[in-house]
DSSP file (Angstrom, degrees, kcal/mol; ACC not computed):
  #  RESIDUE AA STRUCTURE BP1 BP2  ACC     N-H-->O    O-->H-N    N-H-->O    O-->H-N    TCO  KAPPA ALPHA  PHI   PSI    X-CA   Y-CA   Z-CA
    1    1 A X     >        0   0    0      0, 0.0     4,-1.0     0, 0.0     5,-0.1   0.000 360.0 360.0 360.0 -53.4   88.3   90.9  125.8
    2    2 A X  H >>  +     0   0    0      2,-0.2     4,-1.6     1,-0.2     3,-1.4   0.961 360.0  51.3 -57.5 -43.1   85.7   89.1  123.5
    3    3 A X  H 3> S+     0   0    0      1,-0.3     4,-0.5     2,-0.2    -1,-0.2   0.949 105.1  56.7 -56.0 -42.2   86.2   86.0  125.6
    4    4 A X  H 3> S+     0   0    0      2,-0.2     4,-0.5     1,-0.1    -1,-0.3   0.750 113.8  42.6 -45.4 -33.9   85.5   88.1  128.6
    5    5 A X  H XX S+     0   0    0     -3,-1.4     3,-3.2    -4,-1.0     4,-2.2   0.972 103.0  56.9 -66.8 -83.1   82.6   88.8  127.0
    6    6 A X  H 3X S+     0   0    0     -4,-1.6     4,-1.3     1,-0.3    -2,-0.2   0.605 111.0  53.1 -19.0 -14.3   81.4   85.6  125.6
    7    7 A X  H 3< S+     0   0    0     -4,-0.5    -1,-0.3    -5,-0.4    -2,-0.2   0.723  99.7  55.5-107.9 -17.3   81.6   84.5  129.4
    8    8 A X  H XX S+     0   0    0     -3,-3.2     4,-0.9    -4,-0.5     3,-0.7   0.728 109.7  53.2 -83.0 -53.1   79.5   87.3  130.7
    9    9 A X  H >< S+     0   0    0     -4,-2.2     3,-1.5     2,-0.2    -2,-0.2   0.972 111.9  44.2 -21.1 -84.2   77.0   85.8  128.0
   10   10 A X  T 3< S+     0   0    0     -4,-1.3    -1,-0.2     1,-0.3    -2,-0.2   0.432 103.2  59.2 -41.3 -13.8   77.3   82.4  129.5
   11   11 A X  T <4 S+     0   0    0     -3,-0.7    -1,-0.3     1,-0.2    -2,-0.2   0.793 114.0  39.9-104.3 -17.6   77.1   83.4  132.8
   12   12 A X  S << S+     0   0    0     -3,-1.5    -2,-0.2    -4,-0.9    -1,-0.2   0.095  83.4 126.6 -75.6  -4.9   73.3   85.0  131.8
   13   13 A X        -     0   0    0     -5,-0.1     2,-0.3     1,-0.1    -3,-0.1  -0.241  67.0-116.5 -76.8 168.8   72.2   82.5  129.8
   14   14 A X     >  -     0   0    0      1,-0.1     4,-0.7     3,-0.0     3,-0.2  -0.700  16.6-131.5 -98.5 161.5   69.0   81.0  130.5
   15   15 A X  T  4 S+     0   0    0     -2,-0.3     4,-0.3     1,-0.2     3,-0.2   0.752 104.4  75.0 -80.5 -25.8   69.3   77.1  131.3
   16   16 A X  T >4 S+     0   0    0      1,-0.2     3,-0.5     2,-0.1     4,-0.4   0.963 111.0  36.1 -58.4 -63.7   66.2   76.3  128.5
   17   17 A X  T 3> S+     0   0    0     -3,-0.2     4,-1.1     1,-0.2     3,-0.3   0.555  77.4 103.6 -83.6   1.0   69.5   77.1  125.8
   18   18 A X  H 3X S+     0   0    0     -4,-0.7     4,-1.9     2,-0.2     5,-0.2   0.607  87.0  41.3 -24.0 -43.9   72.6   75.9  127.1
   19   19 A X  H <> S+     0   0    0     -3,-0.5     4,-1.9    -4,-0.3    -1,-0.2   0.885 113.4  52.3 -94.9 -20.9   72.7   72.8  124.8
   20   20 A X  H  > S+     0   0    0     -4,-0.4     4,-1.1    -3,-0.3    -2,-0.2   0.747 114.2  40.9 -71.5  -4.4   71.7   74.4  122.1
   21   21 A X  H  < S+     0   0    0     -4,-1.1     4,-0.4     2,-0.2    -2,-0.2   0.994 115.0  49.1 -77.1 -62.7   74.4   77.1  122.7
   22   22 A X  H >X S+     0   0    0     -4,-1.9     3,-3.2     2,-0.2     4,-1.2   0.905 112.4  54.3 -82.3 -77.3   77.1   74.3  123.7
   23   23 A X  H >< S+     0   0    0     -4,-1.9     3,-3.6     1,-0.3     2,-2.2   0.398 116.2  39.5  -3.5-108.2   75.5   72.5  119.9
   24   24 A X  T 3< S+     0   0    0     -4,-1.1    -1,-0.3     1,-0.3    -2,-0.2   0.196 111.5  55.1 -40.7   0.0   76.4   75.9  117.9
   25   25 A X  T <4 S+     0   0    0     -3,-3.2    -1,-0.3    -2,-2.2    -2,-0.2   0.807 110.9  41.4-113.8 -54.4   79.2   76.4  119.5
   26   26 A X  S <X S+     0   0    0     -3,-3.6     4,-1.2    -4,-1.2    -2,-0.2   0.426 110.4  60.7 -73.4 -13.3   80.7   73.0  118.6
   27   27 A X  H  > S+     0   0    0     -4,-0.5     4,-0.5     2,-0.2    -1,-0.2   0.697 105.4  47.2 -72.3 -31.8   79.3   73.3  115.0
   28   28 A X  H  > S+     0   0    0     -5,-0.2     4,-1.3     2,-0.2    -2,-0.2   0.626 106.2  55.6 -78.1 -15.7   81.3   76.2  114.7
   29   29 A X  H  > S+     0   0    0      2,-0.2     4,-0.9     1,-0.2     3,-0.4   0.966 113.9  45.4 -72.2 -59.4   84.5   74.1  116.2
   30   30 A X  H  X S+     0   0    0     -4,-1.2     4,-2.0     1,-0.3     5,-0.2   0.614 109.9  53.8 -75.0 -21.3   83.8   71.5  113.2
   31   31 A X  H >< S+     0   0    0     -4,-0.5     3,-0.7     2,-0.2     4,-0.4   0.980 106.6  49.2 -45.4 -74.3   83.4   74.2  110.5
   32   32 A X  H 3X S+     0   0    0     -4,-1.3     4,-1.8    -3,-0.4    -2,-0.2   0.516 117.7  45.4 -44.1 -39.0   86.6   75.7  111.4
   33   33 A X  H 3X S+     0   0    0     -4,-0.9     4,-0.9     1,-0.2    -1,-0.2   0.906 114.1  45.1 -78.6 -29.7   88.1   71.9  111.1
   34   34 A X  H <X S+     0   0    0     -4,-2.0     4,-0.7    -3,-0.7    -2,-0.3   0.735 112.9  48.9 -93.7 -17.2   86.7   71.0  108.3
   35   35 A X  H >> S+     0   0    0     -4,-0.4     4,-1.8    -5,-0.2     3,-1.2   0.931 113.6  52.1 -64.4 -57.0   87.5   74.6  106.3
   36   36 A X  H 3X S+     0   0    0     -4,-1.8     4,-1.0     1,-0.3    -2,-0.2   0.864 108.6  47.5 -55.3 -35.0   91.0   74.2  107.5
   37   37 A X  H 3X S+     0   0    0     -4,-0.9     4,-2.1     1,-0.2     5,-0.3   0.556 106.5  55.5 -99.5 -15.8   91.3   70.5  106.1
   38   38 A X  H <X S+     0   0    0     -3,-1.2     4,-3.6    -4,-0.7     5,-0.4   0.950 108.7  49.2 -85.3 -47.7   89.9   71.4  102.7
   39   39 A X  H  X S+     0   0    0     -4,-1.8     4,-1.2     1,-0.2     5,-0.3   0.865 114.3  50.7 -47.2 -35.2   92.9   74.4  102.2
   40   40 A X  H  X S+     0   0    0     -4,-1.0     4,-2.3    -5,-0.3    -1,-0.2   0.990 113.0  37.5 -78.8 -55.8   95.3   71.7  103.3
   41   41 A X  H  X S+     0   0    0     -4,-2.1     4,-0.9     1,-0.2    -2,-0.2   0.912 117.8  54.0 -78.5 -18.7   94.2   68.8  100.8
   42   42 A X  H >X S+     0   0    0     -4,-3.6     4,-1.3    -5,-0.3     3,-0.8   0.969 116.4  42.6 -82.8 -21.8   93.6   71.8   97.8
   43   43 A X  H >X S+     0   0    0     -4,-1.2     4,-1.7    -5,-0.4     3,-0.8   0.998 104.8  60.6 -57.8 -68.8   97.4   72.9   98.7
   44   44 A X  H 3< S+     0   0    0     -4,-2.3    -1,-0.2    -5,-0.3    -2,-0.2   0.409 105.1  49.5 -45.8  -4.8   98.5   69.8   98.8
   45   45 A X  H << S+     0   0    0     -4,-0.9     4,-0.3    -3,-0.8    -1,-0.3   0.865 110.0  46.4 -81.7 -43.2   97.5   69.3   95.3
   46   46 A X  H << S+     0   0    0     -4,-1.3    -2,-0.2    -3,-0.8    -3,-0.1   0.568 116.9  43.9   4.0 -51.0   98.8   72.0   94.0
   47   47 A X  S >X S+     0   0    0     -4,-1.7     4,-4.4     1,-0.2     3,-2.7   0.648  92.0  85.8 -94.0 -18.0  102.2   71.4   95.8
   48   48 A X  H 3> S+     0   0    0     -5,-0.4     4,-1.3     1,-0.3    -1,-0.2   0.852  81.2  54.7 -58.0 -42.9  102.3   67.7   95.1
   49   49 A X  H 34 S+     0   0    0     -4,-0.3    -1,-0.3     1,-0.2    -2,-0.1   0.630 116.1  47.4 -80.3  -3.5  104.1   67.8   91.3
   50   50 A X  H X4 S+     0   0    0     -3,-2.7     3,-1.2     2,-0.1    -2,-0.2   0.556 110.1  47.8 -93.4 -37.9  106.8   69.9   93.3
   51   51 A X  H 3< S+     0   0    0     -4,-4.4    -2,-0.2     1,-0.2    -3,-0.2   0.894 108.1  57.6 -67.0 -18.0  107.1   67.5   96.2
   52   52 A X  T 3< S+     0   0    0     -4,-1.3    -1,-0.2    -5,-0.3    -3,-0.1   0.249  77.2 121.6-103.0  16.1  107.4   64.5   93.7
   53   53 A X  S <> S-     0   0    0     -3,-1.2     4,-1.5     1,-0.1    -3,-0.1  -0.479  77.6-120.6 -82.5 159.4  110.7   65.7   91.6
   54   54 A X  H  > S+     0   0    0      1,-0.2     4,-0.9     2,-0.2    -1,-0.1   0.548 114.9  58.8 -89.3 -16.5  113.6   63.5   91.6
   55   55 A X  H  > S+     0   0    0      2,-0.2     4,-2.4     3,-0.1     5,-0.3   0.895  97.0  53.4 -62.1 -42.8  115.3   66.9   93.3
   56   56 A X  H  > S+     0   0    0      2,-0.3     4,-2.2     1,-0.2     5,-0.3   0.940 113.0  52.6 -67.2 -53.0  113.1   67.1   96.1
   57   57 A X  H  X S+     0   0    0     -4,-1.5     4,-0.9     1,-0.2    -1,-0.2   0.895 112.0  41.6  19.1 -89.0  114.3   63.4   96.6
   58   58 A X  H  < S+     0   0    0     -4,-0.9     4,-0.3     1,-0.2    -2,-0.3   0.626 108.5  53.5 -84.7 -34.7  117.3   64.1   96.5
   59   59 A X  H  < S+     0   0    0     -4,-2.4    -1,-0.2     2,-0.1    -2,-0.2   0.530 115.0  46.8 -75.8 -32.4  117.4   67.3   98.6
   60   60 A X  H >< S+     0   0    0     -4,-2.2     3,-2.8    -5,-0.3    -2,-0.2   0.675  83.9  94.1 -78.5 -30.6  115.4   65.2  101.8
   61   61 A X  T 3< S+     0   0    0     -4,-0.9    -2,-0.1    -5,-0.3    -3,-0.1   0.885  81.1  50.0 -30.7 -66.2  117.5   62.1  101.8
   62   62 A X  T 3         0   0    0     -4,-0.3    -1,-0.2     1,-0.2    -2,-0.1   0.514 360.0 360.0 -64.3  -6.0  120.0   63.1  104.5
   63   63 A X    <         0   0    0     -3,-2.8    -1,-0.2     0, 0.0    -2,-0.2   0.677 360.0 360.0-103.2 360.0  117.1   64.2  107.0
């Protein structure tokens, strides 16, 4: 339903903002990537002094 909306938008918009909409739109894409990617590397610190035991190893070998 909000996309249905968001398309009802688009379909009214005036043609004078269309690249700045499509801009903002795609600013919002690269937010989202770059937010994601920062939770992954601060996990991945975190997780890292588990992932490097001589168990973890040892427990992965066979796969």
């Amino acid at each position: 339903m909000k996309k249905e909306i968001l398309l009802q938008e688009i379909e009214n918009i005036p043609e004078d903002i269309i690249k700045e909409t499509v801009d903002f739109l795609r600013f919002l894409k690269q937010q989202r990537k770059a937010e994601s990617m920062e939770i992954t590397l601060a996990s991945e610190s975190s997780l890292k002094k588990d992932w490097l035991k001589p168990e973890e190893d040892e427990a992965w070998q066979n796969l």
